[in-house]
PADOLO-17117 format. One record per atom (N, C-alpha, C): residue in one letter; x, y, z. Coordinates in steps of 0.001 Angstrom, whole numbers, padded with zeros to 6 digits, always signed. Layout:
! residues N
AXYZ ...
//
This chain:
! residues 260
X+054295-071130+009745 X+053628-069902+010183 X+053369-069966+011688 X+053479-068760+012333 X+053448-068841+014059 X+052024-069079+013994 X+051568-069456+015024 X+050525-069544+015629 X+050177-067781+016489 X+048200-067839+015957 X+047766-066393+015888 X+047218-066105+017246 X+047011-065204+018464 X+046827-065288+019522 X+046058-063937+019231 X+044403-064104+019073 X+044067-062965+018534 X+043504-062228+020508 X+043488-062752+021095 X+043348-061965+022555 X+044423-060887+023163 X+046101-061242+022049 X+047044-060903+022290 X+047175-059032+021856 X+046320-059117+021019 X+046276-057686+020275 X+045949-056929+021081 X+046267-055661+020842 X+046770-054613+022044 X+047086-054847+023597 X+046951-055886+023699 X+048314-056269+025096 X+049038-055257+025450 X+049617-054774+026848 X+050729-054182+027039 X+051900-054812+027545 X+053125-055119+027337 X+053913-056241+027790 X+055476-055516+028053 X+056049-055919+028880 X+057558-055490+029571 X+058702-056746+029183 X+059387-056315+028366 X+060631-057474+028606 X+061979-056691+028544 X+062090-057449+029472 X+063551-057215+030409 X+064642-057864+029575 X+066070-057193+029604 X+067131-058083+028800 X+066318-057868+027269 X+065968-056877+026655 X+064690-056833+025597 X+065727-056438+024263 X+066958-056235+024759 X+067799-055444+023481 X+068223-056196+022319 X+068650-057557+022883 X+069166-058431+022036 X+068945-060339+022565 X+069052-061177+021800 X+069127-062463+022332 X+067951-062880+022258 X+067522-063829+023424 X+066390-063856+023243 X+064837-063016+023640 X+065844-062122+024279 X+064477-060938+024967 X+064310-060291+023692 X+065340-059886+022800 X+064778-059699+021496 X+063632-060510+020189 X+064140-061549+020688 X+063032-062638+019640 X+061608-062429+020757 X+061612-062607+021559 X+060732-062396+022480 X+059759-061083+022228 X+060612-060117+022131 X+059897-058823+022088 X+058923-058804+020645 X+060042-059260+019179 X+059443-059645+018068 X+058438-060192+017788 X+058614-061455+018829 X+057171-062152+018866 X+055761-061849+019339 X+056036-061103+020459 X+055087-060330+021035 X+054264-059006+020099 X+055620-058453+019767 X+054494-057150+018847 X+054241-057820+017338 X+054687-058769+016762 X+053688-059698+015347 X+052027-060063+016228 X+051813-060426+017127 X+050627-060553+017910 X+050088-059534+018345 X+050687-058517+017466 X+049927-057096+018230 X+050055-056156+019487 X+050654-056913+020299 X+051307-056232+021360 X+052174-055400+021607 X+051946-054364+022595 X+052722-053084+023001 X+053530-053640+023372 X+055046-053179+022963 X+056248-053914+024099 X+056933-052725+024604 X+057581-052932+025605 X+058558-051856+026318 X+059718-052654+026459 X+060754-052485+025432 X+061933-053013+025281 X+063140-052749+026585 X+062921-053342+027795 X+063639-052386+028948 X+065143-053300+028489 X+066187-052492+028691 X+067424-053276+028897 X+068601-052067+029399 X+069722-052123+030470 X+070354-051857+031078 X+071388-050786+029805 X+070954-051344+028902 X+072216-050522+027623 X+071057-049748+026868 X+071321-048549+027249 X+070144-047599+026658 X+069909-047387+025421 X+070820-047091+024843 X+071303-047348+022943 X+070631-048432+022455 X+071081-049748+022707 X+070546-051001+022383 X+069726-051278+022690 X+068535-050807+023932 X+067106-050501+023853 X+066504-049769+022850 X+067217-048743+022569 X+066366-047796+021578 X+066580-048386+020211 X+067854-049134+019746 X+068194-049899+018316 X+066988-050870+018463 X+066864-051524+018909 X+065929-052679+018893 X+064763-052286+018991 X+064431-051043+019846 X+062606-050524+019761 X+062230-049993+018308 X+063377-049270+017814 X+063420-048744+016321 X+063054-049693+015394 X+064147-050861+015264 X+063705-051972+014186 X+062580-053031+014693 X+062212-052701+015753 X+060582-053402+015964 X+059802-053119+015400 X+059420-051280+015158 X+058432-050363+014779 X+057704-049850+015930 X+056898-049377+015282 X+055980-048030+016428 X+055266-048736+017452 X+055002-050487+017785 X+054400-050791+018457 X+055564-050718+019700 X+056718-050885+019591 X+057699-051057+020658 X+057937-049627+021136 X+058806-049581+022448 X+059367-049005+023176 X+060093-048596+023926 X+061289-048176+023772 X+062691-048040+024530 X+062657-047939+026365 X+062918-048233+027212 X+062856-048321+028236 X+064220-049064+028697 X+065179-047755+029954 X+066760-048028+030258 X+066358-048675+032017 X+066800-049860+031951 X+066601-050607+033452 X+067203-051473+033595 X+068325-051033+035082 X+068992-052104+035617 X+068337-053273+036767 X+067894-054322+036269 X+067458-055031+037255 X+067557-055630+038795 X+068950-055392+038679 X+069354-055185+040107 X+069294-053974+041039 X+068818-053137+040329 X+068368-051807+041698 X+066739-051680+041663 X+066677-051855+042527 X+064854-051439+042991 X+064458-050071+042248 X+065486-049115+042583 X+064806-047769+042576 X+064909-047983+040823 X+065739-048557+040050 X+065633-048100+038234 X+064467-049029+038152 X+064019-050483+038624 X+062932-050842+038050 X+061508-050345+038321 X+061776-049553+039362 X+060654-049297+039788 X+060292-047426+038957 X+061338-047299+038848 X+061184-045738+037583 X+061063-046554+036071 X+061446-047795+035582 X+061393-047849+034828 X+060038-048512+034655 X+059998-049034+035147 X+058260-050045+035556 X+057276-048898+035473 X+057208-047738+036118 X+056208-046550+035858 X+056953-045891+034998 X+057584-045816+033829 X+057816-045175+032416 X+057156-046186+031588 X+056808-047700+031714 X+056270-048092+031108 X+054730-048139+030983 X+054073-047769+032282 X+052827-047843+032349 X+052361-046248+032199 X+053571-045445+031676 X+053011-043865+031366 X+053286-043919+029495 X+054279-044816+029437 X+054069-044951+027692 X+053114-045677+027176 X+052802-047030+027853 X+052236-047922+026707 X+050842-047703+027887 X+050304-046896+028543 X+048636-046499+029284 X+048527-047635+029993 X+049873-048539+030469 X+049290-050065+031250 X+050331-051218+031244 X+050041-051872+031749 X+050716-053652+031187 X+049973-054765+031807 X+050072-055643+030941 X+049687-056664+031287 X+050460-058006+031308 X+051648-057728+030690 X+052366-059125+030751 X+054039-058428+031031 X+054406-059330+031716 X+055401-059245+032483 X+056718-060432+032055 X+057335-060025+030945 X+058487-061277+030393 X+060074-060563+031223 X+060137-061531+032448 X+061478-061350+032787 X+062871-061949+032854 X+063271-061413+031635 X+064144-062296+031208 X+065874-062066+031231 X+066227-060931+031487 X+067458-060436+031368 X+068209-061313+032454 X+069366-061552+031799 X+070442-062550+032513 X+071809-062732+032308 X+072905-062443+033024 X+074162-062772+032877 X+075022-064821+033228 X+076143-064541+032721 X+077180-065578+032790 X+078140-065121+033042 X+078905-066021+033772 X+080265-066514+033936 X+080656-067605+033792 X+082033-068122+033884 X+082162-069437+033492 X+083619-069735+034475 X+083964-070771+035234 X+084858-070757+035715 X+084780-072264+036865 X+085955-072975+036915 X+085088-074202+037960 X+085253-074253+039052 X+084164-074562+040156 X+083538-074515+040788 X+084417-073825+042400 X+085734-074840+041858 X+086404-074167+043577 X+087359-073073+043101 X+087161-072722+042134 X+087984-071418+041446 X+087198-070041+041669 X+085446-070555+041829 X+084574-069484+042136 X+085128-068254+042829 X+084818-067056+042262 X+085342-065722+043311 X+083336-065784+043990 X+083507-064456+045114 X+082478-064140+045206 X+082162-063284+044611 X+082971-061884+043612 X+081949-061770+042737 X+081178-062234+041286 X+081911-063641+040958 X+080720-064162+039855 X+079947-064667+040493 X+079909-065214+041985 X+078563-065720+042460 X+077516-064315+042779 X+078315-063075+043320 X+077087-062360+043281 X+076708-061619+042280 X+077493-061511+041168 X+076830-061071+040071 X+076356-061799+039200 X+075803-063329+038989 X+075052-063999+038314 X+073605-064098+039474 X+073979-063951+041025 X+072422-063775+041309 X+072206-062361+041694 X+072754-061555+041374 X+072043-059882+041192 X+071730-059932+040253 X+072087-060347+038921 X+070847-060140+037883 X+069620-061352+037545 X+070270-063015+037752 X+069191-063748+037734 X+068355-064472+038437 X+068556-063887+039708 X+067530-063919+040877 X+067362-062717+041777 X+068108-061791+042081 X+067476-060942+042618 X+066779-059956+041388 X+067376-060142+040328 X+066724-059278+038963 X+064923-059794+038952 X+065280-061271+038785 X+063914-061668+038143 X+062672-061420+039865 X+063411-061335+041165 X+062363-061200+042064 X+061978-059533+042020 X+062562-058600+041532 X+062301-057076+041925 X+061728-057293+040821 X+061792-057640+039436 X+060633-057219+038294 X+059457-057685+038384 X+059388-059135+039275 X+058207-059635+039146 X+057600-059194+040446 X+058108-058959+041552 X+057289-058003+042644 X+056447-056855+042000 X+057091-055999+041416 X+056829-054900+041103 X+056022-055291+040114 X+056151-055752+039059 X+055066-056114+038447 X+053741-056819+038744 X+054055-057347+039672 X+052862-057972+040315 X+051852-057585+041249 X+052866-056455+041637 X+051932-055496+042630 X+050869-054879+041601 X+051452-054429+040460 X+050551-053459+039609 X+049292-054932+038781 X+049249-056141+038759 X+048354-056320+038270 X+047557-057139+039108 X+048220-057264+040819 X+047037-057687+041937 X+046382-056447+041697 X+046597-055297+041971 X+046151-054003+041923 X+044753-054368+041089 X+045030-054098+039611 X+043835-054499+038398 X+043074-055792+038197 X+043758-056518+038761 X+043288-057861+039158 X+043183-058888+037595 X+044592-059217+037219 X+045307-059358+036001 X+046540-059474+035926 X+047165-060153+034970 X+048431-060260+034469 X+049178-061395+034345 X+049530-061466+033851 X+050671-062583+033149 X+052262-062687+033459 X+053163-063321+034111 X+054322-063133+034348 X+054977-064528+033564 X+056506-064403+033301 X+056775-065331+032213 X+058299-065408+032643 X+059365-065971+033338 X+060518-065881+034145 X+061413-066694+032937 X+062408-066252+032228 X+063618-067314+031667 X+064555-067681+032687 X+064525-069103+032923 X+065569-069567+033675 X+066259-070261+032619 X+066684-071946+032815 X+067268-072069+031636 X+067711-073626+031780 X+067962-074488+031194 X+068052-076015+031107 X+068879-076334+032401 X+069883-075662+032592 X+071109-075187+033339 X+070206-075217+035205 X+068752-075196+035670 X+067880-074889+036037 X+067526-076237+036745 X+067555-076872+035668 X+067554-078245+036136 X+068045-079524+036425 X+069318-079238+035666 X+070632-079999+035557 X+072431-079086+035906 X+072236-079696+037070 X+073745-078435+037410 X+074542-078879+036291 X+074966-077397+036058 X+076099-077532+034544 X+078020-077100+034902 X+078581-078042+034804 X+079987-077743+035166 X+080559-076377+034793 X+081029-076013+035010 X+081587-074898+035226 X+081367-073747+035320 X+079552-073863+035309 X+078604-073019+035705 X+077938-073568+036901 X+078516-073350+038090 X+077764-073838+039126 X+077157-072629+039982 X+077262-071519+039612 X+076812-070337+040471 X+075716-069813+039451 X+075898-070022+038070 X+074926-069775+037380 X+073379-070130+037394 X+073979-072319+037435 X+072995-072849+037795 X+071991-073110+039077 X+072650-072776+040173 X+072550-071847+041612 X+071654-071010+041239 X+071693-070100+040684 X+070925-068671+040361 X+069581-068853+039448 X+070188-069968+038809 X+068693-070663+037583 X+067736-071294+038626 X+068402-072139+039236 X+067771-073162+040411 X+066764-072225+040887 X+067381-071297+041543 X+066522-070105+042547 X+065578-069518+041532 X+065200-069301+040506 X+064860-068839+039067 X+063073-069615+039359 X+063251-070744+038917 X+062389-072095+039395 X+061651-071756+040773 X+062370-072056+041705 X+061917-071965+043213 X+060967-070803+043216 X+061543-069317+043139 X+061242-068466+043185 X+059366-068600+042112 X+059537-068975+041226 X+058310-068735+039870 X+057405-069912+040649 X+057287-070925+041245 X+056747-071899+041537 X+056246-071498+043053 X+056477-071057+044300 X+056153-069800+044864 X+055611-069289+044890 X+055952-068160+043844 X+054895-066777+043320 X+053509-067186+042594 X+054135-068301+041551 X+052438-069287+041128 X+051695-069051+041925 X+051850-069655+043068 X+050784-070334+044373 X+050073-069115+044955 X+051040-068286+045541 X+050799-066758+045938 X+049585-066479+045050 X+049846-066325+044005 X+049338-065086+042994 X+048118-065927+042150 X+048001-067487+042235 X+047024-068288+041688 X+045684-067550+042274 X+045490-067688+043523 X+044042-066984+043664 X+043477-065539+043264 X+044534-064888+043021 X+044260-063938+042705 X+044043-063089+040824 X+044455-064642+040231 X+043965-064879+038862 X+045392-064553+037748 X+046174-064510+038552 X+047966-064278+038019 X+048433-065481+037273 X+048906-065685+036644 X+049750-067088+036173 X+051310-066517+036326 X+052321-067117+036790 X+053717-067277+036637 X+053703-068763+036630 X+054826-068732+035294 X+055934-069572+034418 X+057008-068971+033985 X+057585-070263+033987 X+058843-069848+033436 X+059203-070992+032413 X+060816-070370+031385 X+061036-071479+030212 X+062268-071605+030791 X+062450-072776+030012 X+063720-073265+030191 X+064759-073713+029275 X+065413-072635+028157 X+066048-072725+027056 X+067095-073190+027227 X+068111-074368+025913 X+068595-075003+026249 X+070039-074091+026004 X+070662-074590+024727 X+071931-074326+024261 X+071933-073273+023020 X+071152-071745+023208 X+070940-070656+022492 X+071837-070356+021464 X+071775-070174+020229 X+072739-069155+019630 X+072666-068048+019764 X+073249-067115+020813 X+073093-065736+021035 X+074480-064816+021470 X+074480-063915+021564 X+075930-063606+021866 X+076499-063810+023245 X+075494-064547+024201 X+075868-064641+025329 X+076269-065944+025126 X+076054-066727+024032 X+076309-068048+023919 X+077880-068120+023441 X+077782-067260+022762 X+079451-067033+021885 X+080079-067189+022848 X+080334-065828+023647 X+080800-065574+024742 X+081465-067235+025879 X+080264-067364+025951 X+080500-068939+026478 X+081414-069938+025568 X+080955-070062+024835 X+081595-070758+023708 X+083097-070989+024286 X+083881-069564+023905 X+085117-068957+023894 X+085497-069706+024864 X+084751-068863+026556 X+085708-069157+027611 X+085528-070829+027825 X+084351-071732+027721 X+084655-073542+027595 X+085634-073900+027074 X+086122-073406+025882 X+086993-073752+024871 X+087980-073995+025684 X+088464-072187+025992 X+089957-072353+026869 X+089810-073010+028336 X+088681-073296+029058 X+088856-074484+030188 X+089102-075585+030059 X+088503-075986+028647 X+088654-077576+028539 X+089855-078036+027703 X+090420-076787+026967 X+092086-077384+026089 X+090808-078011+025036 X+089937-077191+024453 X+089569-077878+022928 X+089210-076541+022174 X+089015-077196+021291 X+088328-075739+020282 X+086667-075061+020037 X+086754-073558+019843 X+085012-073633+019907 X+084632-074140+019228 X+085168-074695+018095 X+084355-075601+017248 X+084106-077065+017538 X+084344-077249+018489 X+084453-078315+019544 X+083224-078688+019955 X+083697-077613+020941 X+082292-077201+022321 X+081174-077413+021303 X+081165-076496+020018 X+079150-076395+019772 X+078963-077212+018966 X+080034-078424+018486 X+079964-079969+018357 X+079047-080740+019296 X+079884-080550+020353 X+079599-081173+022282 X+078065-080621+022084 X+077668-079693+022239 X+076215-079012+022324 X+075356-079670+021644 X+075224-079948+019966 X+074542-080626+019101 X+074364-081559+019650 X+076234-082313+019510 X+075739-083409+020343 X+074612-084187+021549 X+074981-083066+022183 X+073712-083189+023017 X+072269-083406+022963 X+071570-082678+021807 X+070802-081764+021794 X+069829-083132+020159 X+069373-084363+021230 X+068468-084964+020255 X+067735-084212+019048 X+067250-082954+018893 X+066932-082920+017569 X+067698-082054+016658 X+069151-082445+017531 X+070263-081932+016144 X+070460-080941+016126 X+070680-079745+016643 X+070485-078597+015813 X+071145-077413+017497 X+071682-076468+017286 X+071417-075225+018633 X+070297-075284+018477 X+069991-074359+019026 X+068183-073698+019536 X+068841-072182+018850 X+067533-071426+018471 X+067459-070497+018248 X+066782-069331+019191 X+066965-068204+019113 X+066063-067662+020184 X+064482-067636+019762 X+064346-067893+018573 X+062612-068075+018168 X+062229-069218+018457 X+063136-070013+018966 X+062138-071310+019827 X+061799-070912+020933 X+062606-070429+021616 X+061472-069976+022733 X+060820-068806+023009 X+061102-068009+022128 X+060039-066775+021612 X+058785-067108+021756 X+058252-068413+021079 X+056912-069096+020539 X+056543-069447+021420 X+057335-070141+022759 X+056747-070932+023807 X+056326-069513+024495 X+057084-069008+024654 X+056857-067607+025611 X+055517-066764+025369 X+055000-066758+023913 X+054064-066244+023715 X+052916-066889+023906 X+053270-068748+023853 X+051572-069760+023858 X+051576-069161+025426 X+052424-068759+026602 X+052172-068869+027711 X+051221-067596+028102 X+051762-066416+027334 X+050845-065252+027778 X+049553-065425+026920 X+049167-066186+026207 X+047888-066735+025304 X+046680-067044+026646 X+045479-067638+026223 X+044582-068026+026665 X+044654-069365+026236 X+045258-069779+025427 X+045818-071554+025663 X+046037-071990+026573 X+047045-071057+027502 X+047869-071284+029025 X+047303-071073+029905 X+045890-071009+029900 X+045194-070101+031051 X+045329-071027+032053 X+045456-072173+032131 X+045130-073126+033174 X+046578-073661+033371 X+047651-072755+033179 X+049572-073163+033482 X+049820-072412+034401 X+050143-072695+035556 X+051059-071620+036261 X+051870-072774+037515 X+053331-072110+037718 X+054018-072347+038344 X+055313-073500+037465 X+054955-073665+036556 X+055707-075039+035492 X+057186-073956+034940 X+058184-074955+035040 X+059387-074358+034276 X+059891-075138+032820 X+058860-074645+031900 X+059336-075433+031030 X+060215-075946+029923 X+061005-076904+030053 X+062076-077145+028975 X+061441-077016+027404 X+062540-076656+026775 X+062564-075876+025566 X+064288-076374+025252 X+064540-077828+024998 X+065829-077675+024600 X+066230-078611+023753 X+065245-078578+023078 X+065582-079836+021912 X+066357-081330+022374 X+065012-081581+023488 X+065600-082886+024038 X+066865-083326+024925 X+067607-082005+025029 X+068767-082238+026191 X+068194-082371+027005 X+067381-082087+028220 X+066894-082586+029467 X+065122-083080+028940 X+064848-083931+029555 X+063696-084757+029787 X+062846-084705+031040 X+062069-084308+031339 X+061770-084495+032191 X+060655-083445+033542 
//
């Protein structure tokens, strides 16, 4: 049984990347605790599928994280639906896969237009609105990848790196003013962005995907992928009053692949 976060009830909360993956387990987790969510994600359909099978506590919201002007219309559609927010989960994130001196420049700038310049315009903007009230909670997914450069993701992990930097930063900033930013650090997901990956490792390395998410387990001391409800749970002890005294930490969540 999850653990009950009864301060969490009627919360207002934003997650980004909210349609599917883990911004979806995320969002799930959040409204079982009672919380308003605003399901924002770039695919408008698949915002509204996922606000639907949440129920009436959720909320469809269409935002590309890389333009100022949609988060900032979408950021005030959320504080005209749900009367507010208070927690800020920014999580939406792309991949590529390709090695390192093969890099074009646009997978390097489109893994940091959405996972660093994405995660700095949501959490500005969000942060402006709860220095404002003098409140709020921010919660950044970077990702194992964050802390350990990962081959053939080196622009990814570039972009995770900056992920970290960036949340550890804003901590300090925003500590006096009674803010917490964190971030998690999920390891080897089953999600469709994972598939995806899967595929293209396969054909870099001349093995099979059934290979690769061999290689992964392997990795992964307590046996198993990760699910996106593992770090659903962490994500939620953080916007808790458990966490009140966390900010600036990126924490691993990967079933023992990185230590440390």
């Amino acid at each position: 049984m999850s653990a009950r976060y009864s301060e969490l009830d009627g919360r207002r909360a934003l997650v980004t990347g909210g349609a599917a993956g883990i911004g979806r387990a995320i969002a799930a987790a959040l409204v079982a605790q009672g919380v308003h969510v605003a399901v924002a994600d770039i695919d408008a359909e698949a915002a509204q599928a996922a606000s639907r099978a949440l129920g009436p506590r959720a909320v469809a919201v269409t935002m590309d994280v890389t333009e100022r002007a949609s988060v900032e219309a979408g950021f005030a559609r959320v504080l005209e639906v749900l009367g507010g927010c208070e927690i800020c989960i920014a999580n939406a994130g792309v991949s590529t896969m390709r090695p390192a001196l093969e890099l074009t420049d646009r997978d390097w700038d489109f893994n940091f237009a959405v996972n660093a310049r994405g995660i700095f315009l949501v959490n500005q903007i969000a942060a402006r609105h709860f220095v404002a009230q003098g409140a709020g909670c921010i919660v950044n997914t970077a990702s194992l990848a964050a802390k350990v450069g990962a081959p053939l993701l080196a622009h990814y992990s570039a972009s995770k790196f900056a992920v970290l930097g960036w949340t550890q930063a804003l901590a300090r900033e925003l500590a006096p003013k009674g803010i917490r930013v964190n971030a998690v650090c999920p390891g080897f997901v089953r999600t469709s962005m994972q598939a995806r990956e899967v595929e293209w490792e396969a054909a870099l390395r001349g093995i099979t995907p059934a290979e690769v998410i061999a290689d992964y387990i392997r990795q992964t001391p307590l046996g198993r992928l990760e699910e996106p409800e593992d770090v659903a749970g962490l994500v939620v002890f953080l916007c808790s009053e458990e966490a009140r005294f966390m900010t600036g930490q990126g924490i691993n969540v990967t079933g023992g692949v990185y230590m440390g």
